[in-house]
PQR file of N, CA, C, O and H, with PARSE charges and radii, in Angstrom:
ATOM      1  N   UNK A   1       1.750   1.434  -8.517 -0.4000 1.5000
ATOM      2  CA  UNK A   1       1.460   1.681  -7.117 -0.0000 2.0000
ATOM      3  C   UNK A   1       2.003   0.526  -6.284  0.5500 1.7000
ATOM      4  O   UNK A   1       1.891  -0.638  -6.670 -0.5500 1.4000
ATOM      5  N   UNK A   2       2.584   0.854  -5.153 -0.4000 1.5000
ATOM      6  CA  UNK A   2       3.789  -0.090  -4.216 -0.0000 2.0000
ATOM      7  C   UNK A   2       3.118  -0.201  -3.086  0.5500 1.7000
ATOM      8  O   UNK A   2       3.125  -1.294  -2.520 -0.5500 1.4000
ATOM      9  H   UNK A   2       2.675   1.800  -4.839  0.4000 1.0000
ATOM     10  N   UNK A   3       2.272   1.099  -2.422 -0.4000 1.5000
ATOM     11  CA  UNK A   3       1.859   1.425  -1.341 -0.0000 2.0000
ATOM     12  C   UNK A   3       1.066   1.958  -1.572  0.5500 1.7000
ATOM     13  O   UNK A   3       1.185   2.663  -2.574 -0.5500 1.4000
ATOM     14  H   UNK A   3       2.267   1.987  -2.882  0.4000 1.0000
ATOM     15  N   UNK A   4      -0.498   2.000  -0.694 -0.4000 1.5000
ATOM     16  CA  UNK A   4      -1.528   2.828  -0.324 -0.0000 2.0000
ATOM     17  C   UNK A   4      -1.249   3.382   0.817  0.5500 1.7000
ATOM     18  O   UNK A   4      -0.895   2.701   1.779 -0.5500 1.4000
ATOM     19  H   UNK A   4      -0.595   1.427   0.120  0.4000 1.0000
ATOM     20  N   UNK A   5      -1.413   5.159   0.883 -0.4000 1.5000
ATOM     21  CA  UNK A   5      -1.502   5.657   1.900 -0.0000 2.0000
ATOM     22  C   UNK A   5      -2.849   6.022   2.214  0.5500 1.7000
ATOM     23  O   UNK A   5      -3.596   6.374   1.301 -0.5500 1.4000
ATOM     24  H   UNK A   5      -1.700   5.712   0.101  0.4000 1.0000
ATOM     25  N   UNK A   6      -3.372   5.967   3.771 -0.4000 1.5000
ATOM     26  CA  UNK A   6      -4.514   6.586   4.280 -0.0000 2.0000
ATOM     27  C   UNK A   6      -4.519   8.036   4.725  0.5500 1.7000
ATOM     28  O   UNK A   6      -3.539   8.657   5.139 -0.5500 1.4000
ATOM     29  H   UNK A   6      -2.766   5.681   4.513  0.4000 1.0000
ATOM     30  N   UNK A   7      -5.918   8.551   4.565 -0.4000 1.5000
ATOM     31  CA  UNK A   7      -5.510   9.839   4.345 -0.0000 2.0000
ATOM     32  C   UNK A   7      -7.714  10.178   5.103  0.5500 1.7000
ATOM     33  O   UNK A   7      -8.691   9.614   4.611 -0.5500 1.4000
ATOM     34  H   UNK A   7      -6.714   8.047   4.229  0.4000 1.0000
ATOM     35  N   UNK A   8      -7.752  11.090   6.165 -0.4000 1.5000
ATOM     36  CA  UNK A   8      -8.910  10.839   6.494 -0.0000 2.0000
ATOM     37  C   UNK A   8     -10.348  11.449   5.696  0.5500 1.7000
ATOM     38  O   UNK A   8     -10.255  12.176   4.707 -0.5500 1.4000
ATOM     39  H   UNK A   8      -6.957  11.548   6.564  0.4000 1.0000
ATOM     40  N   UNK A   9     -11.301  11.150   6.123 -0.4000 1.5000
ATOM     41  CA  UNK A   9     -12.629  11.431   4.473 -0.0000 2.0000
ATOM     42  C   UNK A   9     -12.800  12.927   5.118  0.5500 1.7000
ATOM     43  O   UNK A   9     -12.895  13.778   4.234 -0.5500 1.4000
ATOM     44  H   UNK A   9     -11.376  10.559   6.926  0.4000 1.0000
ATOM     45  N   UNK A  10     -12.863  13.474   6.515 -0.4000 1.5000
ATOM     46  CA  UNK A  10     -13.404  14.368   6.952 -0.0000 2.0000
ATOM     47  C   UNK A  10     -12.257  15.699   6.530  0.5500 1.7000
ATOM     48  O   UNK A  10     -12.676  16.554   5.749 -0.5500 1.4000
ATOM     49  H   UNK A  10     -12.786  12.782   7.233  0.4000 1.0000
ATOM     50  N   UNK A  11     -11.105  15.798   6.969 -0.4000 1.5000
ATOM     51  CA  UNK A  11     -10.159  16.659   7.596 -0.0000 2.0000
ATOM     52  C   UNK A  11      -9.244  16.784   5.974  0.5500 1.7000
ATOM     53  O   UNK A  11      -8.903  17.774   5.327 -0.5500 1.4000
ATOM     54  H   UNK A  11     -10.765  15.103   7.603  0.4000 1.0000
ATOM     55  N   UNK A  12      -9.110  15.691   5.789 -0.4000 1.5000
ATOM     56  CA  UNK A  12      -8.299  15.567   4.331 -0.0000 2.0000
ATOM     57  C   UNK A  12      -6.812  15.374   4.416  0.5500 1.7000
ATOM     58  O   UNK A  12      -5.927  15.298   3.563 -0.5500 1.4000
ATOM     59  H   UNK A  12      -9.387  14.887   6.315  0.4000 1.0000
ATOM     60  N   UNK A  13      -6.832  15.319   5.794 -0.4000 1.5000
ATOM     61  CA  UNK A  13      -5.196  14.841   6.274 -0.0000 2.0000
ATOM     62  C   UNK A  13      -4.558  13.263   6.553  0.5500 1.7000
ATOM     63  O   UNK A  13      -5.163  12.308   7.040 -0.5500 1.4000
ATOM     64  H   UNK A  13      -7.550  15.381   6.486  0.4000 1.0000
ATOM     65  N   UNK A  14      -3.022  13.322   6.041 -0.4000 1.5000
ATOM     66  CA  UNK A  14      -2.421  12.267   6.660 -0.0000 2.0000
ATOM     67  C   UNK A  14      -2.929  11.131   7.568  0.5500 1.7000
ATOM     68  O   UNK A  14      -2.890  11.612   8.701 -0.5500 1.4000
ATOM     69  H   UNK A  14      -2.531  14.098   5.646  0.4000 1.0000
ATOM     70  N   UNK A  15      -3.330  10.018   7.635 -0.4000 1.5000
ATOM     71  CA  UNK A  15      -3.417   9.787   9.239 -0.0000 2.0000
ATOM     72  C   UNK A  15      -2.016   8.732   9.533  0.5500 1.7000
ATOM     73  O   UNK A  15      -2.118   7.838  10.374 -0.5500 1.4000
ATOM     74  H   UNK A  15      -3.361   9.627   6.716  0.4000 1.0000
ATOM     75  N   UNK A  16      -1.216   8.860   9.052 -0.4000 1.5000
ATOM     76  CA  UNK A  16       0.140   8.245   8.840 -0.0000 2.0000
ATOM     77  C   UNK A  16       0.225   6.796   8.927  0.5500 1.7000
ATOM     78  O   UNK A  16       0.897   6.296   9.829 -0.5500 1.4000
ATOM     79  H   UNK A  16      -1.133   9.585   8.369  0.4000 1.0000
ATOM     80  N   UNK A  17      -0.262   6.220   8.256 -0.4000 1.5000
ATOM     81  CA  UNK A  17      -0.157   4.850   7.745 -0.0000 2.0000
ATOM     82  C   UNK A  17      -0.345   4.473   6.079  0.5500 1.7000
ATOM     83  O   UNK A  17      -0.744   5.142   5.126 -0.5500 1.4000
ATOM     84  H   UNK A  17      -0.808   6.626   7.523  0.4000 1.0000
ATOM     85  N   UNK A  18       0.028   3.399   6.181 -0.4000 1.5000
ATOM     86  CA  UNK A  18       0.472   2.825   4.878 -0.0000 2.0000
ATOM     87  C   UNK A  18       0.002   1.722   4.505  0.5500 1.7000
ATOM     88  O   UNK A  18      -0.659   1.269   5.439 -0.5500 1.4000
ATOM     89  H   UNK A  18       0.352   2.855   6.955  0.4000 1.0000
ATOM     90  N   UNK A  19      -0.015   0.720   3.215 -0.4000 1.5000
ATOM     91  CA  UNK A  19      -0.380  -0.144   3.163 -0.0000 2.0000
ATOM     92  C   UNK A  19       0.694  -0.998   2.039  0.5500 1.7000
ATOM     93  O   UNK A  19       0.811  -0.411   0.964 -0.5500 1.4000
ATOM     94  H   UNK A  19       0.523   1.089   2.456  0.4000 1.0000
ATOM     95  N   UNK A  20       1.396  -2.166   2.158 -0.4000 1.5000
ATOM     96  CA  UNK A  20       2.306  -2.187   0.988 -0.0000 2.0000
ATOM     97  C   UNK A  20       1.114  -3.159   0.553  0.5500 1.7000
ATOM     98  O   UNK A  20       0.231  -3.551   1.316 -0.5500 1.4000
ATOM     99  H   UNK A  20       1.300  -2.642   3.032  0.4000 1.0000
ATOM    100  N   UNK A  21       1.269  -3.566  -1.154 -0.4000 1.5000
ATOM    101  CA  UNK A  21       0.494  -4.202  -1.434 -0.0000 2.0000
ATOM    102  C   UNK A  21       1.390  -5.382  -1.879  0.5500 1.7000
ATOM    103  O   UNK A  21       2.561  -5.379  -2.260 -0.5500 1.4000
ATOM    104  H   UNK A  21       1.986  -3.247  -1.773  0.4000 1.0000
ATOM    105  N   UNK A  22       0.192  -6.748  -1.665 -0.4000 1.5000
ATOM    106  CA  UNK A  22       0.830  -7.776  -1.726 -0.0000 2.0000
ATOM    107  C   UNK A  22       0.602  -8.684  -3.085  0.5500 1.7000
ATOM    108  O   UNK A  22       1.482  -9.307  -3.679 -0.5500 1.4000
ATOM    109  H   UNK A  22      -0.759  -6.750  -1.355  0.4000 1.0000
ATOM    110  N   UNK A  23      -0.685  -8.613  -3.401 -0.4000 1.5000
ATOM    111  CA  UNK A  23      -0.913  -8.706  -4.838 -0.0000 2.0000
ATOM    112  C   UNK A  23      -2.237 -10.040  -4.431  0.5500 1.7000
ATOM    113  O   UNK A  23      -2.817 -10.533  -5.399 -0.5500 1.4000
ATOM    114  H   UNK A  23      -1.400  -8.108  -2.918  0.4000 1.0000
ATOM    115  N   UNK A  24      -2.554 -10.447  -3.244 -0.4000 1.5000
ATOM    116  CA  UNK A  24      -3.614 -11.162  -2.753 -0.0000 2.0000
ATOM    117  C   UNK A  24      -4.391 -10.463  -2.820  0.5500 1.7000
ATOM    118  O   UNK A  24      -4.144  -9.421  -2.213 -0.5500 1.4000
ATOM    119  H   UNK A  24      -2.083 -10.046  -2.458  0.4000 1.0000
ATOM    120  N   UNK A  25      -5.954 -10.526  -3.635 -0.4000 1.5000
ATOM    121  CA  UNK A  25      -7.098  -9.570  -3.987 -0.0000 2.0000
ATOM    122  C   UNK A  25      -7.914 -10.034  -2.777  0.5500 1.7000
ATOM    123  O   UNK A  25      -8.276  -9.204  -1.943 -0.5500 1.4000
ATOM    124  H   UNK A  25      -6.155 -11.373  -4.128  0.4000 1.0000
ATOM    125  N   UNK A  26      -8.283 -11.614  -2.627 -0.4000 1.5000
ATOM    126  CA  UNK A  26      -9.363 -12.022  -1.834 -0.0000 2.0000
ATOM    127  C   UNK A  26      -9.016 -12.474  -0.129  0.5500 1.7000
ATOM    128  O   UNK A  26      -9.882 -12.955   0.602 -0.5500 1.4000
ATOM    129  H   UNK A  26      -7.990 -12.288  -3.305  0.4000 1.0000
ATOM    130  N   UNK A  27      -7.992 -12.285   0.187 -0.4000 1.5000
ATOM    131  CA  UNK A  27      -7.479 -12.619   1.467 -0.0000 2.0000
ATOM    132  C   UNK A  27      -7.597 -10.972   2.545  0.5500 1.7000
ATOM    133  O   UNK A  27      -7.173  -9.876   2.179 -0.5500 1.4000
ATOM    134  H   UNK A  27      -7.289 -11.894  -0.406  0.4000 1.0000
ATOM    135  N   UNK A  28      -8.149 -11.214   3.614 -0.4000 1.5000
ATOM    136  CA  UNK A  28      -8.463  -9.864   4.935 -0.0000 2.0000
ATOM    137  C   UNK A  28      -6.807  -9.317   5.153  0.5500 1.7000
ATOM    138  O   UNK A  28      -5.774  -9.845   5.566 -0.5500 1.4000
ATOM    139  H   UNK A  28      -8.494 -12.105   3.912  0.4000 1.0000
ATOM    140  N   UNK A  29      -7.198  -7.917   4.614 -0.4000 1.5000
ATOM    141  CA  UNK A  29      -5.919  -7.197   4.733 -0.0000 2.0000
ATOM    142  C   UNK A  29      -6.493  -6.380   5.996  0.5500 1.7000
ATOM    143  O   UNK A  29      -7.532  -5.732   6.115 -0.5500 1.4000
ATOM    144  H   UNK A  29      -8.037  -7.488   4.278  0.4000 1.0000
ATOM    145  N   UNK A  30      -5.332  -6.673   6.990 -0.4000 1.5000
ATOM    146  CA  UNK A  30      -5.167  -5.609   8.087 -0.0000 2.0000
ATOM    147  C   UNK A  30      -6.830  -5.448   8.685  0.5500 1.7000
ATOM    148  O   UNK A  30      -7.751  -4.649   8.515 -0.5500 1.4000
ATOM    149  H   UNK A  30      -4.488  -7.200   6.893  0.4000 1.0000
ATOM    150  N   UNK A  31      -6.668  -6.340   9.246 -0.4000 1.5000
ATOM    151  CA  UNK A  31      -8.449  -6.598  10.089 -0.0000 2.0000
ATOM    152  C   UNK A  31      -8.034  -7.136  11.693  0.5500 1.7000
ATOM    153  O   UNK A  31      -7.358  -7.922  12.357 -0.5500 1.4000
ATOM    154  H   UNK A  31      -5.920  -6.989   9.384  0.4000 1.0000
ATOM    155  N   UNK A  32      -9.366  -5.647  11.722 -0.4000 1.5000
ATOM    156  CA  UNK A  32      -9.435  -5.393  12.789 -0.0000 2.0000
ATOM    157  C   UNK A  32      -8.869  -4.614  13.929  0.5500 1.7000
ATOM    158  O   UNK A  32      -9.037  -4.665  15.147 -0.5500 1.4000
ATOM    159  H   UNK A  32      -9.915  -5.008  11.182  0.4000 1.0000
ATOM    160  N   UNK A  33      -7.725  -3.446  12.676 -0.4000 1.5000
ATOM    161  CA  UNK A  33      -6.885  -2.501  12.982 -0.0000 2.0000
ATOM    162  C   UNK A  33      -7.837  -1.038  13.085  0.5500 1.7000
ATOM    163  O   UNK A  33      -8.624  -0.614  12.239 -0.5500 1.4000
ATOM    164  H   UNK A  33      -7.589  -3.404  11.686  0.4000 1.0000
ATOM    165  N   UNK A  34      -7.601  -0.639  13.962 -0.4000 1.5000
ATOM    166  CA  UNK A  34      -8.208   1.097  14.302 -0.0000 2.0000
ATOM    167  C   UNK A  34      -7.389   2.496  13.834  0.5500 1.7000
ATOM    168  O   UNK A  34      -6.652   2.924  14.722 -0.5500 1.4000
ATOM    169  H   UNK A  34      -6.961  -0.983  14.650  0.4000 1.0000
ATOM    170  N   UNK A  35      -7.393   2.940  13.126 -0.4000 1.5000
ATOM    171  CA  UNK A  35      -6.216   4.110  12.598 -0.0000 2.0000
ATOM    172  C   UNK A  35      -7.026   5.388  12.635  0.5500 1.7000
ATOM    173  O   UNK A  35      -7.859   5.795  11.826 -0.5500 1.4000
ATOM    174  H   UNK A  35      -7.991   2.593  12.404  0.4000 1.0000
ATOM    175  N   UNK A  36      -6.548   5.975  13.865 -0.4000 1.5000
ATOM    176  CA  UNK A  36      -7.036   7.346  14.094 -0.0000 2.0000
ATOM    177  C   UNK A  36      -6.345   8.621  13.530  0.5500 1.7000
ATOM    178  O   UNK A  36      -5.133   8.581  13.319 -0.5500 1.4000
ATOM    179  H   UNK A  36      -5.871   5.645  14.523  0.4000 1.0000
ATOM    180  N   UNK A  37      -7.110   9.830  13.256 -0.4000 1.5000
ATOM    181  CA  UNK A  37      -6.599  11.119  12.558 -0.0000 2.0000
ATOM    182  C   UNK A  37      -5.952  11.544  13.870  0.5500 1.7000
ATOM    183  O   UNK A  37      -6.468  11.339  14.969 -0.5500 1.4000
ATOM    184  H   UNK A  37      -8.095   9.862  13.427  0.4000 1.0000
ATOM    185  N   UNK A  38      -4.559  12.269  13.637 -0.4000 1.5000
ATOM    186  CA  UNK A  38      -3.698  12.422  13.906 -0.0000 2.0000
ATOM    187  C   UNK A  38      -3.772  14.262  14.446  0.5500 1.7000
ATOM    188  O   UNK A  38      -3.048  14.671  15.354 -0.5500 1.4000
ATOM    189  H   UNK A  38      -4.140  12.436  12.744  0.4000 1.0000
ATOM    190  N   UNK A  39      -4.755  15.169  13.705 -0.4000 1.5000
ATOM    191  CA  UNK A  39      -4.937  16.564  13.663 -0.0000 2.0000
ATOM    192  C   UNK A  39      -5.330  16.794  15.476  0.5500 1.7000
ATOM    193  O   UNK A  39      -5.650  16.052  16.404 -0.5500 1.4000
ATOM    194  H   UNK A  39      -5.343  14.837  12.967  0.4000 1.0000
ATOM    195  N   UNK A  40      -5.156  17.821  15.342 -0.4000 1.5000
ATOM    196  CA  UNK A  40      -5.571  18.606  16.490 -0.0000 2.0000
ATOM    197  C   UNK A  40      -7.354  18.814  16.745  0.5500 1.7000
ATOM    198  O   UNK A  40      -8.087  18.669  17.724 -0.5500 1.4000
ATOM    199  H   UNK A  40      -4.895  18.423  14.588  0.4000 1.0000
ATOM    200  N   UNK A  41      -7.501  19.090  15.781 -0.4000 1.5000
ATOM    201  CA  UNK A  41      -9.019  19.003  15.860 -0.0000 2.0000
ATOM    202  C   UNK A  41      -9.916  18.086  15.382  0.5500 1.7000
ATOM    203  O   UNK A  41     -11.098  18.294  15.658 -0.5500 1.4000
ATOM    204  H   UNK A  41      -6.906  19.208  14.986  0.4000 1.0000
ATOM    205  N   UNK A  42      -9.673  17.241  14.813 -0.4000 1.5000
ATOM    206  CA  UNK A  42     -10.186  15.992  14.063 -0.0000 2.0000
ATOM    207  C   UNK A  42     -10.218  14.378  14.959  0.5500 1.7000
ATOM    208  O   UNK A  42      -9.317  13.542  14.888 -0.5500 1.4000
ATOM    209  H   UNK A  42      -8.713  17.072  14.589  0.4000 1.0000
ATOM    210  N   UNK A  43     -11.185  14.274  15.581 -0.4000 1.5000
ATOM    211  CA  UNK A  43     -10.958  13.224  16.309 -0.0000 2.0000
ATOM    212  C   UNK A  43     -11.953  11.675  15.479  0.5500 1.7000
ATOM    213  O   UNK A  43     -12.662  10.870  16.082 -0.5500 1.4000
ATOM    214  H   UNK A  43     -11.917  14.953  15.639  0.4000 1.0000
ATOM    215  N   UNK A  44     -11.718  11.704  14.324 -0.4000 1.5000
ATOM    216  CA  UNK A  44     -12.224  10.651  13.087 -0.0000 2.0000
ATOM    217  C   UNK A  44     -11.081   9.446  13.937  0.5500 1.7000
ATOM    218  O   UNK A  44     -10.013   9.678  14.503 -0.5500 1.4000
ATOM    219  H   UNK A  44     -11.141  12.358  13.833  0.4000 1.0000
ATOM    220  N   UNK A  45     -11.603   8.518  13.797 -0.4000 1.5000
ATOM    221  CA  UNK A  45     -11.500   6.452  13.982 -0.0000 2.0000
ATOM    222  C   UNK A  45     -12.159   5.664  13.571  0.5500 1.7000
ATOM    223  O   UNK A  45     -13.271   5.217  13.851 -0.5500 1.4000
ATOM    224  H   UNK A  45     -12.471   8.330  13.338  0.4000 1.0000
ATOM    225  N   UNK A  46     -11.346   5.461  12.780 -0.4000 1.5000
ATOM    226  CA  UNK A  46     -11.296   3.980  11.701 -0.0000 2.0000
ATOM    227  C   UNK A  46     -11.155   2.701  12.055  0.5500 1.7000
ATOM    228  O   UNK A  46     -10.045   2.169  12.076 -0.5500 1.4000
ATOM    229  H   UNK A  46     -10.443   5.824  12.552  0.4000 1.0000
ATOM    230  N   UNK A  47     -12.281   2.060  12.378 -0.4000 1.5000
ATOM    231  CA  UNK A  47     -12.133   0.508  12.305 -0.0000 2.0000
ATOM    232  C   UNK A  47     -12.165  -0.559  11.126  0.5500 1.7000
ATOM    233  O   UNK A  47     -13.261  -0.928  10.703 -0.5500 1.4000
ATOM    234  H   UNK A  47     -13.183   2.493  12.361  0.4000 1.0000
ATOM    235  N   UNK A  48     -10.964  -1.072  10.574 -0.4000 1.5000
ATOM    236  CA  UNK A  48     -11.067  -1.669   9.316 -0.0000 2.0000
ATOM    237  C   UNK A  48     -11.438  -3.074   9.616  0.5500 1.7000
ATOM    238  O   UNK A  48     -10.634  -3.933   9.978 -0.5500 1.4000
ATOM    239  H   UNK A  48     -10.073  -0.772  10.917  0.4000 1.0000
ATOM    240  N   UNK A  49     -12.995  -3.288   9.401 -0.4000 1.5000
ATOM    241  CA  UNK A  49     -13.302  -4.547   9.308 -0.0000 2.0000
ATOM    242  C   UNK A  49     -13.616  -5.569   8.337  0.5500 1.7000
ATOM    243  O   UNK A  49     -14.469  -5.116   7.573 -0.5500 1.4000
ATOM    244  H   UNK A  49     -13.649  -2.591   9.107  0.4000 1.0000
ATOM    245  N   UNK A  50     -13.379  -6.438   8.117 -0.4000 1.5000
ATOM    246  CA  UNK A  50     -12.964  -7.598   6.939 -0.0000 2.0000
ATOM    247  C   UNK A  50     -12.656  -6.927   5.492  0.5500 1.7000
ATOM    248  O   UNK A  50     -13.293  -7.240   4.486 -0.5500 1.4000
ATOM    249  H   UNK A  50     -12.686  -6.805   8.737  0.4000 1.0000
ATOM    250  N   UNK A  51     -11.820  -6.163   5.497 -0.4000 1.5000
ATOM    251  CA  UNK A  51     -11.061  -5.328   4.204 -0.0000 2.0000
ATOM    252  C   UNK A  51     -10.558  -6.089   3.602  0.5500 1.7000
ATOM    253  O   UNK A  51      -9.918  -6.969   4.178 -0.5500 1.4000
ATOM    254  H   UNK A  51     -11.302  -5.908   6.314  0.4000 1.0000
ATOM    255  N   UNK A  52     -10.663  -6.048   1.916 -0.4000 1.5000
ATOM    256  CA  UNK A  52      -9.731  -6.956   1.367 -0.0000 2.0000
ATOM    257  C   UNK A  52      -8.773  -6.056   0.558  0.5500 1.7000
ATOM    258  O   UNK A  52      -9.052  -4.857   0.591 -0.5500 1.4000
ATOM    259  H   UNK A  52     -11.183  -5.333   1.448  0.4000 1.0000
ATOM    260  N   UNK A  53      -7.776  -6.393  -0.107 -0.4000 1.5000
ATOM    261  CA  UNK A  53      -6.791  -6.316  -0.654 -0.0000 2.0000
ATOM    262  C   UNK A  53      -7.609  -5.023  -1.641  0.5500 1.7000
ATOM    263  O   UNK A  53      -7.501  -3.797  -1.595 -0.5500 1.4000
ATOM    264  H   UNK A  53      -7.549  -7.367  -0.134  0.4000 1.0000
ATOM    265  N   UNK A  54      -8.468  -5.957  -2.536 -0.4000 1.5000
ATOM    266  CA  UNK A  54      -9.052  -5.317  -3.323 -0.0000 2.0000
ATOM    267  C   UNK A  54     -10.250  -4.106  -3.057  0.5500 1.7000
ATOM    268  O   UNK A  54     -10.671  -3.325  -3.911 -0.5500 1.4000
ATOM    269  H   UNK A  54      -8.557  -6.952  -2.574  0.4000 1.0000
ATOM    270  N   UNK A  55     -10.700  -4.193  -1.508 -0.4000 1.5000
ATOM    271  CA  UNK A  55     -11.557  -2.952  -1.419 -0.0000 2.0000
ATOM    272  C   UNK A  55     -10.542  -1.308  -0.989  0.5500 1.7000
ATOM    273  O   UNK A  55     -10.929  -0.151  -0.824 -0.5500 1.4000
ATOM    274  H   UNK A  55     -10.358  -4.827  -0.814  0.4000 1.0000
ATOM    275  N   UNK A  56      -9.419  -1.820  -0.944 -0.4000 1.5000
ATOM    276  CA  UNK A  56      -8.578  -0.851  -0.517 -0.0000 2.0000
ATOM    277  C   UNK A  56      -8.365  -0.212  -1.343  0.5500 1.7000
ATOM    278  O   UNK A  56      -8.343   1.018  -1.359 -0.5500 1.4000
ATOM    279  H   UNK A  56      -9.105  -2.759  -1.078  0.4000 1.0000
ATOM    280  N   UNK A  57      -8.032  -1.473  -2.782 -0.4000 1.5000
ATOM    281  CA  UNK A  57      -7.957  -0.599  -3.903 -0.0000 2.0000
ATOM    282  C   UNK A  57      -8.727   0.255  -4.661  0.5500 1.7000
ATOM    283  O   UNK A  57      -8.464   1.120  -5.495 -0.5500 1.4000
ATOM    284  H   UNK A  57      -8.050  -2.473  -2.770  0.4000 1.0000
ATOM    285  N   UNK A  58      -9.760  -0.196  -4.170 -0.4000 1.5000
ATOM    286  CA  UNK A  58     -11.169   0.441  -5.300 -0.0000 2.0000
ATOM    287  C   UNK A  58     -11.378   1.551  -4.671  0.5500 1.7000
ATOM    288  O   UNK A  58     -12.236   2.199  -5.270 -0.5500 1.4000
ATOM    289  H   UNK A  58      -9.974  -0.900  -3.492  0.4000 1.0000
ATOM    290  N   UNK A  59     -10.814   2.330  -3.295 -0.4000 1.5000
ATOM    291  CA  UNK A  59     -11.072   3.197  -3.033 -0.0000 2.0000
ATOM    292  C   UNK A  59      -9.708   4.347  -2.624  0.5500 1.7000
ATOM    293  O   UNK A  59      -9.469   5.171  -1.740 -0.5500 1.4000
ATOM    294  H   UNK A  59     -10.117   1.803  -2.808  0.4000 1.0000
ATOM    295  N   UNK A  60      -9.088   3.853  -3.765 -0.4000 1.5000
ATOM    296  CA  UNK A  60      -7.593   4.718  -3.358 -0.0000 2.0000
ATOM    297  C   UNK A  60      -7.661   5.225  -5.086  0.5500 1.7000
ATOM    298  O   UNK A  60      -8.032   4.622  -6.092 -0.5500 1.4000
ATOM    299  H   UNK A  60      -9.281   3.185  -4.483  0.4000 1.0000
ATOM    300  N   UNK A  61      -7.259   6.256  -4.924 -0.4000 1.5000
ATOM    301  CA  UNK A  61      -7.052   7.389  -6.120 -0.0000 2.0000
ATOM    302  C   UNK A  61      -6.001   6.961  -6.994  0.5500 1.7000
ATOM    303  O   UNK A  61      -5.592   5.832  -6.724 -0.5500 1.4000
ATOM    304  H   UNK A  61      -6.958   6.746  -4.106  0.4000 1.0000
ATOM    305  N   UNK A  62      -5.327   7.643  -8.157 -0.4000 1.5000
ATOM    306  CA  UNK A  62      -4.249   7.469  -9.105 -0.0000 2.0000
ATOM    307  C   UNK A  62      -3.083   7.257  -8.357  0.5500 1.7000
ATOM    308  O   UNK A  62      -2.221   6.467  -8.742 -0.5500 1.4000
ATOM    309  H   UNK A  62      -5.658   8.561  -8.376  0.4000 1.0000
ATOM    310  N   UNK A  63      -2.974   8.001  -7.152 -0.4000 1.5000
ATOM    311  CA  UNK A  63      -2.140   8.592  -6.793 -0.0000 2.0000
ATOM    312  C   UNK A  63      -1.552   7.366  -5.259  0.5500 1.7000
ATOM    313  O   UNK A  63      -0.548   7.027  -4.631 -0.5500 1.4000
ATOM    314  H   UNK A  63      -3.674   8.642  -6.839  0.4000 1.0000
ATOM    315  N   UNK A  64      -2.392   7.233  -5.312 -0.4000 1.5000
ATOM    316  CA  UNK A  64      -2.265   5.959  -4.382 -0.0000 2.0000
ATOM    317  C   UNK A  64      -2.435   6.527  -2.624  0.5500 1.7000
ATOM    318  O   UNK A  64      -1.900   6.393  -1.523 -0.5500 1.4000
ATOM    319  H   UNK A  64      -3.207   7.508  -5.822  0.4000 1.0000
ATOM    320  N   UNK A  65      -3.546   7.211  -3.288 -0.4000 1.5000
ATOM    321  CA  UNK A  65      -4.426   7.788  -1.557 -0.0000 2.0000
ATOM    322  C   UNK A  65      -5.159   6.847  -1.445  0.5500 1.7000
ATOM    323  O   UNK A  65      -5.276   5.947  -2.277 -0.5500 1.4000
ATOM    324  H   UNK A  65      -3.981   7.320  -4.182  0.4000 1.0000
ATOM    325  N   UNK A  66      -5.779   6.945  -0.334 -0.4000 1.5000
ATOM    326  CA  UNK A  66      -7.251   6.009   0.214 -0.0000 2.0000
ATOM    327  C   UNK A  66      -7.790   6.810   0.793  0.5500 1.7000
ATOM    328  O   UNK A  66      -6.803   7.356   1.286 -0.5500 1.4000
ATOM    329  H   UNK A  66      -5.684   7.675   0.342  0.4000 1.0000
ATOM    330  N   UNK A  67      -9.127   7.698   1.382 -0.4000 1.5000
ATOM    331  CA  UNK A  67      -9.770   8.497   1.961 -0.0000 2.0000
ATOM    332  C   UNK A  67     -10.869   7.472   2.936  0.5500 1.7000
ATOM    333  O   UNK A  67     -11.961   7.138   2.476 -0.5500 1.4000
ATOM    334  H   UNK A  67      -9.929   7.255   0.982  0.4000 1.0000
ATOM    335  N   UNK A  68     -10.498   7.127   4.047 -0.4000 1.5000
ATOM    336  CA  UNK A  68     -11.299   6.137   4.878 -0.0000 2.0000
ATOM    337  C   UNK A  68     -12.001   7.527   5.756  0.5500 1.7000
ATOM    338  O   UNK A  68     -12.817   7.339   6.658 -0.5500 1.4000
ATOM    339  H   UNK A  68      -9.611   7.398   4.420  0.4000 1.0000
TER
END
């Protein structure tokens, strides 16, 4: 896995962002960024606050989804 993509918990769609990974487990990845669903009917927003490297991972699939 190279990249985590986000993908939303409600709708189950895209929200078109990415994450490359850097291989830092304990350092704040991407804090304090807002990544909203993208759908027509889905108005889900994501505030990623003090995320690390490693909670991104623990919640991204084989496949290298993340469901925020």
């Amino acid at each position: 896995m190279q990249e985590i993509e986000f993908y939303c918990k409600k709708c189950k769609k895209s929200m078109k962002m990415a994450y490359a990974l850097t291989g830092d487990m304990d350092t704040p990845a991407m804090n304090g960024i807002i990544i909203r669903c993208h759908t027509h009917k889905c108005t889900r927003a994501v505030t990623l606050k003090n995320f690390t490297e490693r909670d991104i991972l623990k919640r991204a699939d084989l496949h290298g989804k993340c469901y925020l």
